[in-house]
C-alpha positions in Angstrom: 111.9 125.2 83.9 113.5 125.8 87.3 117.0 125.6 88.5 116.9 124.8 92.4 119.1 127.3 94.1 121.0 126.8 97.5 119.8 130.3 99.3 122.8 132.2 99.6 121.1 134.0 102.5 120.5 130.9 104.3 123.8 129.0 103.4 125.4 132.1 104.9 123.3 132.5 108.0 123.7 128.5 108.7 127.1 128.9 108.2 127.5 131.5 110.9 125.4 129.7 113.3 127.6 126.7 112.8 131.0 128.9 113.6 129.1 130.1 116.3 128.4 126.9 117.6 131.5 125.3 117.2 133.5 127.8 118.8 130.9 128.0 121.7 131.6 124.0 121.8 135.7 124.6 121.6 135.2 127.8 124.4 132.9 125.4 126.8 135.7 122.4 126.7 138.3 124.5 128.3 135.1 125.9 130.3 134.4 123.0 132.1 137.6 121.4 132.7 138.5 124.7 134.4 135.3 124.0 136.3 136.5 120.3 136.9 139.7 121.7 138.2 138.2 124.5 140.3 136.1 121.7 142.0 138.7 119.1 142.5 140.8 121.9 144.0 138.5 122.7 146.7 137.5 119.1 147.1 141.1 118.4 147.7 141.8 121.1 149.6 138.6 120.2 151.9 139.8 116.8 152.3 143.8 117.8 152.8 142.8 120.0 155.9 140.3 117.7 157.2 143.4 115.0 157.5 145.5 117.1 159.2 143.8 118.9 161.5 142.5 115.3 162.3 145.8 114.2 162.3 146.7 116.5 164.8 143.5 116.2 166.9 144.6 112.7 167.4 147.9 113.2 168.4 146.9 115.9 171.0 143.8 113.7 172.1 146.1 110.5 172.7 149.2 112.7 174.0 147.0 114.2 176.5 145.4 110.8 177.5 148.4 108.8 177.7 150.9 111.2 178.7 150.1 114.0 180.5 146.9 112.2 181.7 149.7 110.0 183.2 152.3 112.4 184.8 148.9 114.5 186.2 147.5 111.0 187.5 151.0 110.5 189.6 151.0 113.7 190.7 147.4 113.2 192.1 148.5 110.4 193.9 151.1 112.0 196.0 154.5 112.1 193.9 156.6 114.7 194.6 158.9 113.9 192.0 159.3 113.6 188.3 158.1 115.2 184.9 156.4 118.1 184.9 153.8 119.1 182.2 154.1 123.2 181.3 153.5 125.5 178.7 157.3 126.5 178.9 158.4 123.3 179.1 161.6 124.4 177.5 162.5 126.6 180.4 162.4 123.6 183.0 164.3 120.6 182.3 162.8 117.2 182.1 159.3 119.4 181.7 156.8 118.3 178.7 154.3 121.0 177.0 151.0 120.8 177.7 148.8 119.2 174.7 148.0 123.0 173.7 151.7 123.7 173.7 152.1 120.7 171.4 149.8 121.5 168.8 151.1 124.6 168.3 154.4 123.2 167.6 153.5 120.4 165.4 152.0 123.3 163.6 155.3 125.2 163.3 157.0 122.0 161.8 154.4 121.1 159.6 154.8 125.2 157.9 158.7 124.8 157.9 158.2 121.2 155.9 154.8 122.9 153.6 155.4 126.5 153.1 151.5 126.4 151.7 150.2 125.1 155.0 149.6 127.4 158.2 148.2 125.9 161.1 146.6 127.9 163.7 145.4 127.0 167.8 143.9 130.0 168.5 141.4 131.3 171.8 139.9 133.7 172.8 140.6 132.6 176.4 144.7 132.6 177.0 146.6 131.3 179.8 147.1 134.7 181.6 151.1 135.1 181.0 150.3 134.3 177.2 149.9 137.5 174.6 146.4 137.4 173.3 145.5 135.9 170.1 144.0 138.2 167.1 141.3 136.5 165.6 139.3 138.0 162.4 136.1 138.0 161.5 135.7 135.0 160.2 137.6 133.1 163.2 135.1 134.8 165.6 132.7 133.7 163.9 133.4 130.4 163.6 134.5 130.2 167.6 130.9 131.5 168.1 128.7 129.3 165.8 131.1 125.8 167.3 130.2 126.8 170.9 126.6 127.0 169.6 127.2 123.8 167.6 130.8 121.5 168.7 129.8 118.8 166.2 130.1 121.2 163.2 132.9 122.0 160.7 133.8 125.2 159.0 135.7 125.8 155.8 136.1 129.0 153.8 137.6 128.7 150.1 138.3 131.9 148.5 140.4 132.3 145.0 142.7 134.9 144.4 144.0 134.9 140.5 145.3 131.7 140.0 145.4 130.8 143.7 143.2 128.9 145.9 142.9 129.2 150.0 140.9 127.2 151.6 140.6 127.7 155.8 139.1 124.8 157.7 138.3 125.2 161.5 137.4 122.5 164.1 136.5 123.1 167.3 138.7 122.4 170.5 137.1 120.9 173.0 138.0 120.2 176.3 138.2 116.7 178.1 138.4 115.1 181.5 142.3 115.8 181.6 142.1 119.5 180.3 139.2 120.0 182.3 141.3 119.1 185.6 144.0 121.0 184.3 142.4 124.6 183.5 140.0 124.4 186.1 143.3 124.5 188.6 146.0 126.3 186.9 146.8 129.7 188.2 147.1 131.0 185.4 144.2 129.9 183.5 141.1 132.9 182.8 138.1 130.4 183.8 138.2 128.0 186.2 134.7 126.6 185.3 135.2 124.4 182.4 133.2 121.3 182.0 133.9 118.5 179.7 132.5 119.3 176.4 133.0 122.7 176.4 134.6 124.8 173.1 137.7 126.8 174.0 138.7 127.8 171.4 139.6 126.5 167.5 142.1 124.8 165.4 142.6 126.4 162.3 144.4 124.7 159.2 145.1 127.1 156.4 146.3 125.6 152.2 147.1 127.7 149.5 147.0 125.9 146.5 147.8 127.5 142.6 145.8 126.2 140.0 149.0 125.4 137.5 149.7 122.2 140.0 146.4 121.1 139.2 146.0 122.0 135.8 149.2 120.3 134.6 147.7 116.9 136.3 145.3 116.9 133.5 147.9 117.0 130.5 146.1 114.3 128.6 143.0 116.3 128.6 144.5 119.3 127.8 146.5 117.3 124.8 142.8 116.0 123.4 141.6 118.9 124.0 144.4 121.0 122.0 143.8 118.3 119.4 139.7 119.5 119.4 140.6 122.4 118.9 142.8 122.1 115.9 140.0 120.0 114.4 137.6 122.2 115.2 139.6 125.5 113.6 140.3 123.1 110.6 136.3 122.7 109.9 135.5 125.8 110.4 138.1 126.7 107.8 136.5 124.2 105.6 133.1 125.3 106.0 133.9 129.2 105.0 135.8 127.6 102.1 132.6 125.2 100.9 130.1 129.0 101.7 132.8 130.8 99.7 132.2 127.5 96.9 128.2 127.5 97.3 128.2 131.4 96.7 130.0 131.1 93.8 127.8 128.3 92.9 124.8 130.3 93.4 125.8 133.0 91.2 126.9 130.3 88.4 123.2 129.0 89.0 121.2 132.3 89.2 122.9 133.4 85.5 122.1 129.3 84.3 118.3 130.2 85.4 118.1 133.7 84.1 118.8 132.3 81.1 116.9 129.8 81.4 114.3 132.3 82.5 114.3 134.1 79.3 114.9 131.0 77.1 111.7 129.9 78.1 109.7 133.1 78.0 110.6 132.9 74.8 109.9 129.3 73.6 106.4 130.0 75.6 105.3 132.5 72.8 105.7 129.8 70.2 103.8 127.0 72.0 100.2 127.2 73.5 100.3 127.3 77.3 98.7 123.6 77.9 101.3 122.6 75.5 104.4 124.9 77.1 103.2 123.7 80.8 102.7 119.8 80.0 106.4 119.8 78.5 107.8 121.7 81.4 106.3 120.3 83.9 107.2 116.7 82.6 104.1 115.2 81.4 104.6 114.8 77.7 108.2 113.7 76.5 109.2 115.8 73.1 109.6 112.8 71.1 107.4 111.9 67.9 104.8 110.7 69.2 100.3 110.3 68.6 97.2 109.8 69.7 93.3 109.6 68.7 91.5 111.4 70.8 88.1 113.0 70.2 88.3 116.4 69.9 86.4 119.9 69.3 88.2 121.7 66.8 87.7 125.5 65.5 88.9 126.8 62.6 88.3 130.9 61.7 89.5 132.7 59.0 88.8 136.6 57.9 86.8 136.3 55.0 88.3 138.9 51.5 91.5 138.9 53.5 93.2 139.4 50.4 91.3 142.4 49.3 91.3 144.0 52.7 95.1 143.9 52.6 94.8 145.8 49.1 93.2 148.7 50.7 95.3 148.7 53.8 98.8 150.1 54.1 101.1 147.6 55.5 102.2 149.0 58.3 98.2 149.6 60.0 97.6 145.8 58.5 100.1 144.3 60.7 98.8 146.2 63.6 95.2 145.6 63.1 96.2 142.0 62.2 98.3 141.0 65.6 95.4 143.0 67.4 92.8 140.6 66.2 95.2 137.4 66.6 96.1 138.8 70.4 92.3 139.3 71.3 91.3 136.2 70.0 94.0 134.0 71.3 93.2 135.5 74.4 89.8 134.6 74.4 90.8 130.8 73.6 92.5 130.7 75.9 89.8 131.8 78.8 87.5 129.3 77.5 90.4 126.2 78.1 91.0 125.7 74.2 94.7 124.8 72.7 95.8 127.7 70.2 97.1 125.2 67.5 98.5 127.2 65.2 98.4 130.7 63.3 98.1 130.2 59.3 98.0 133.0 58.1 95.0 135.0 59.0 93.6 131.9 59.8 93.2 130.1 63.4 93.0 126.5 64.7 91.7 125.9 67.8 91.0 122.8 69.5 89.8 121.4 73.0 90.3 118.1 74.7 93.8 118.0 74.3 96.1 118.1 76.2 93.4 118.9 78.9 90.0 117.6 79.1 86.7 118.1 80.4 84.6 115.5 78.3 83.4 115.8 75.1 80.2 117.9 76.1 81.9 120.2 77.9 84.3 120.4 75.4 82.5 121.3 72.5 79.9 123.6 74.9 83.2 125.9 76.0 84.7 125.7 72.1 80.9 127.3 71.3 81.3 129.7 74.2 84.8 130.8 72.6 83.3 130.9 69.0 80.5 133.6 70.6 82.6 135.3 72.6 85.5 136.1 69.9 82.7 137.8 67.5 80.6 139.6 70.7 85.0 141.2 70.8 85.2 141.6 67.3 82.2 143.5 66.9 83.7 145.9 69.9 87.2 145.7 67.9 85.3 147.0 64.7 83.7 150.2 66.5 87.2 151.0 67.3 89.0 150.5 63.8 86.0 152.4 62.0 86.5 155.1 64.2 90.4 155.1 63.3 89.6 155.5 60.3 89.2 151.8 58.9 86.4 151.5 56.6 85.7 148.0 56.3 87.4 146.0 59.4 87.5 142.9 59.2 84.6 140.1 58.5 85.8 136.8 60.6 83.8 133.5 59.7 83.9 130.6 61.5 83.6 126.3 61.7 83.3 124.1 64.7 83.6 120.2 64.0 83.9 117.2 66.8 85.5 114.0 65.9 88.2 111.9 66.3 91.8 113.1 65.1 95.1 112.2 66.1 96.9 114.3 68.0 100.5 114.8 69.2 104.2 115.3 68.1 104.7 115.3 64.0 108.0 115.6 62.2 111.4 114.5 63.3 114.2 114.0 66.2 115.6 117.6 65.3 112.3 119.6 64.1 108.8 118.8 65.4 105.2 120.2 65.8 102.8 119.5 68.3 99.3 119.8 65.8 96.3 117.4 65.0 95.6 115.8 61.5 92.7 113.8 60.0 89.4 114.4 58.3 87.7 115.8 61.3 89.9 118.5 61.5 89.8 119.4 57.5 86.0 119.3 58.5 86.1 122.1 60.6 87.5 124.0 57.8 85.3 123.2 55.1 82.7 124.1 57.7 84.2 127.7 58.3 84.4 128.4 54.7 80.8 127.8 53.5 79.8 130.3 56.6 78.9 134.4 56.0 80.7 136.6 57.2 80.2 136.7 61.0 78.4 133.4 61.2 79.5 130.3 63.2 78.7 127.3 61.1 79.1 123.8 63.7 78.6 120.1 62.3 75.9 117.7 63.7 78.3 115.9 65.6 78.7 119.2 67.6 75.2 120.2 67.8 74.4 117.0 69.2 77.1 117.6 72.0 75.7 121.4 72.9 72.2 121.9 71.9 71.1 121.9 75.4 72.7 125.6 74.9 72.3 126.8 71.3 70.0 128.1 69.1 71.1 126.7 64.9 69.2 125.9 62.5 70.4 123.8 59.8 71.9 124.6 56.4 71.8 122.1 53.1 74.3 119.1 53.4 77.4 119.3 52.0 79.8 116.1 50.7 83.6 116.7 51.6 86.4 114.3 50.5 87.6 111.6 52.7 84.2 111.7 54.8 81.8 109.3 53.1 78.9 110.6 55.1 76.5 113.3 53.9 77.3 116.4 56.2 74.6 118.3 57.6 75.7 121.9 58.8 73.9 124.0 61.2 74.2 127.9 61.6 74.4 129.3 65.0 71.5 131.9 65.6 73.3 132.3 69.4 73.1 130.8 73.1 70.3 130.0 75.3 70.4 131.5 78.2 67.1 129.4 79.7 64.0 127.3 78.2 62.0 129.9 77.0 64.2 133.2 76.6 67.6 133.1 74.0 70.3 135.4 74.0 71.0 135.8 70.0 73.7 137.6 68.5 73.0 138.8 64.6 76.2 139.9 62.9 75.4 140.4 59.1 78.4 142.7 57.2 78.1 143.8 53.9 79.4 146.7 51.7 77.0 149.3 52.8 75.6 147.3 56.4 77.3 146.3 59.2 74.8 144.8 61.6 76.1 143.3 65.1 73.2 143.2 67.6 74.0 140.8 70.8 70.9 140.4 72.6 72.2 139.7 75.8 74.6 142.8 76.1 71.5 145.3 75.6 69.8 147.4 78.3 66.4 147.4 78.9 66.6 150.9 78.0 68.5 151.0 74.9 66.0 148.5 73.6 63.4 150.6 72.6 66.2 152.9 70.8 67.8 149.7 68.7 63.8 148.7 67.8 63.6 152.2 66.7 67.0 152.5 64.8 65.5 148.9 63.0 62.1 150.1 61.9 63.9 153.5 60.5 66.0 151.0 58.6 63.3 149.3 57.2 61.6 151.9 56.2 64.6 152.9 54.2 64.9 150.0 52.8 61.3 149.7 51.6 61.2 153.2 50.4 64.3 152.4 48.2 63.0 149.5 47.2 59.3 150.9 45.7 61.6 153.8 44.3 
């Protein structure tokens, strides 16, 4: 029987995997909301500067349309008097700036008010009493791609440790007014400008930290604290439940070693069809029959008693278990149920609890009955030349009936065995054989003729069976319809004869016919002397 085992192996490796995964679950939460964050930063960012420095394009577009488009308009038309528009407006009093002028200064107050926010009106192209602006590379740049392109936007987000700095440019691009205005000004550098053209860019610069946006998600970061903590918690769990299924395993490992062995060892009291059909759940052990036709053998080692009077003890019980072991194991090749051990006596039967039909039953119980003497006669070579004089002399019965087979005995103590007339039969029929003969009933030599050669011995009258029995000695198999393979065993005190026919070389043949006629002729000349 088999304990199922949880592979510690695999329990382990599942359990890493699953730590593996849940931390790679608990690392990509904080993962993507920094992600989220980094994204709705910029987005924010993008969208912040784009309202401003729209913001301020529309101030300076309607202040220089409906102001200083104004005062220039009456100046065109001959005043002489009133407000005059100037870059230094502060220097001349009732002056306003010029829409440039107040850009710059809307700038100024927006940085005082958002220390994060720089705001820059920047040309390359300067009123010639102004300082020149610097712009870097990325200003120049920009200036350069919105004169190829006005109707384009730039923006530049770069991060700095914890800090986002996004820089958005939009071009600055003159109109009727500014047009009239640079185009006559002393001071200005070009005097060609047309409407449309780029001169130069408004620049809005935010700095933003992350911690202002990251503390906007507090419930997230709460549930996802939470996660965590949850997820820590199970993976605590789960080493605790590998720690529980290794000690588990080991528990069940020593439970089926045990097992293991207890079953080795209960296997050596039970024939194998018998040990597997148990196990493997297809017989219950409870007292319980059944009548089934069976095959059954019975051997026995004939003058057992007198062979273990000139044996010692000790080379008995070896030869003994040797001849059990070889036999058992030839029973066992042919399909046959070892019954039981009686002594130096065997029962054997077939069709129980496997089957192949009663022919083929009976025809591999034959088989067995031929091949255990061709292996005793090679068993006997051996023990003569150990030094055994007279090995043993095995004679066996075959009979096929009916018997009932299955559990006999009690709750607590129980044999699995057959009973009934059929099987005393097979018994009878063994001990009315010679020594190395196979004696088999009619009923059996109806069921494998097709394969013997037997010829029949006087009936015989047996209690309990009201028929006259009709025995038949096996002269050996048929190998085909016109040749036989024979084996002749004959062993008496002074002969021990074992020829099997179908073992013999062609060659050797002539040297066993002339070993026979020398033997004869012994024989004859002893018996005219």
């Amino acid at each position: 029987m088999e304990v199922a085992l949880i592979s510690e192996t695999a329990a382990r490796r599942s359990g890493y995997w699953l730590i593996v995964v849940v931390l790679a679950m608990l690392a990509g939460l904080p993962l993507a909301v920094w992600l989220d964050i980094s994204d709705l930063s910029g987005n924010t960012l993008r969208r912040q500067a784009r309202d401003m420095s729209s913001l301020i394009s529309s101030i300076r577009s309607y202040y220089s349309a409906n102001v200083v488009g104004r005062v220039l308009a009456a100046h065109a038309s001959g005043a002489t008097e009133g407000t005059v528009v100037s870059h230094n407006y502060a220097n001349i009093p009732g002056a306003i700036p010029l829409p440039a002028t107040l850009s710059l200064e809307l700038g100024d107050v927006i940085k005082e008010q958002q220390a994060n926010i720089t705001y820059r009106f920047v040309s390359d192209l300067p009123f010639k009493s102004r300082a020149s602006h610097e712009l870097d590379d990325f200003e120049t740049k920009a200036l350069a791609a919105l004169r190829a392109d006005p109707q384009q936007t730039l923006n530049d987000l770069t991060r700095v440790g914890l800090t986002d700095t996004l820089r958005f440019i939009t071009p600055v691009v003159m109109g009727q007014a500014c047009v009239a205005c640079h185009n006559s000004h002393p001071e200005s550098p070009k005097t060609d400008w047309k409407v449309g053209d780029v001169r130069g860019i408004q620049e809005v610069i935010i700095r933003q930290p992350y911690a202002g946006n990251v503390f906007a998600f507090k419930y997230l970061l709460c549930y996802f604290l939470f996660v965590a903590i949850i997820g820590i918690s199970f993976i605590l769990l789960q080493r605790q439940q590998a720690r529980a299924i290794h000690s588990a395993n080991r528990d069940l490992e020593t439970a089926n070693e045990f097992l293991a062995s207890v079953s080795l060892k209960i296997s050596r009291y039970l024939s194998p069809q018998i040990y597997k059909s148990i196990f493997s759940g297809q017989k219950d052990v409870v007292v319980h029959t059944e009548r089934k036709r069976l095959t059954i053998f019975f051997s026995d080692i004939k003058d057992f008693t007198a062979t273990t009077e000139r044996l010692q003890p000790e080379a008995l019980t070896e030869m003994l278990n040797e001849y059990l072991t070889e036999m058992s194991n030839i029973a066992l090749e042919h399909g046959g149920t070892v019954d039981k051990f009686i002594g130096d006596a065997m029962l054997v039967f077939f069709g129980d609890p496997e089957t192949k039909g009663p022919e083929e039953d009976a025809k591999a119980c034959l088989r067995m009955a031929v091949d255990m003497q061709r292996r005793l006669g090679e068993l006997k070579d051996r023990w003569r030349r150990n030094g055994t004089e007279e090995p043993f002399v095995v004679r066996m019965g075959i009979n096929s009936g009916y018997c009932n087979v299955g559990n006999f005995g009690s709750n607590d103590r129980m044999d699995y065995t057959i009973i009934g007339a059929e099987a005393n039969l097979a018994a009878r029929l063994q001990s009315i054989a010679e020594g190395g003969e196979i004696v088999i009933s009619y009923e059996t030599y109806a069921l494998v003729n097709e394969i013997v050669a037997a010829h029949p011995l006087p009936p015989i009258t047996m209690k309990g069976i009201q028929r006259e029995i009709v025995p038949y000695a096996v002269d050996g198999l048929t190998l085909g319809a016109d040749h036989k393979s024979r084996v002749l065993s004959e062993h008496l005190a002074g002969l021990d004869l074992h020829l099997d026919m179908s073992r013999l070389e062609p060659a050797d043949r002539l040297r066993v016919r002339t070993a026979l006629k020398e033997a004869i002729a012994a024989l004859d000349e002893a018996a005219g002397s």
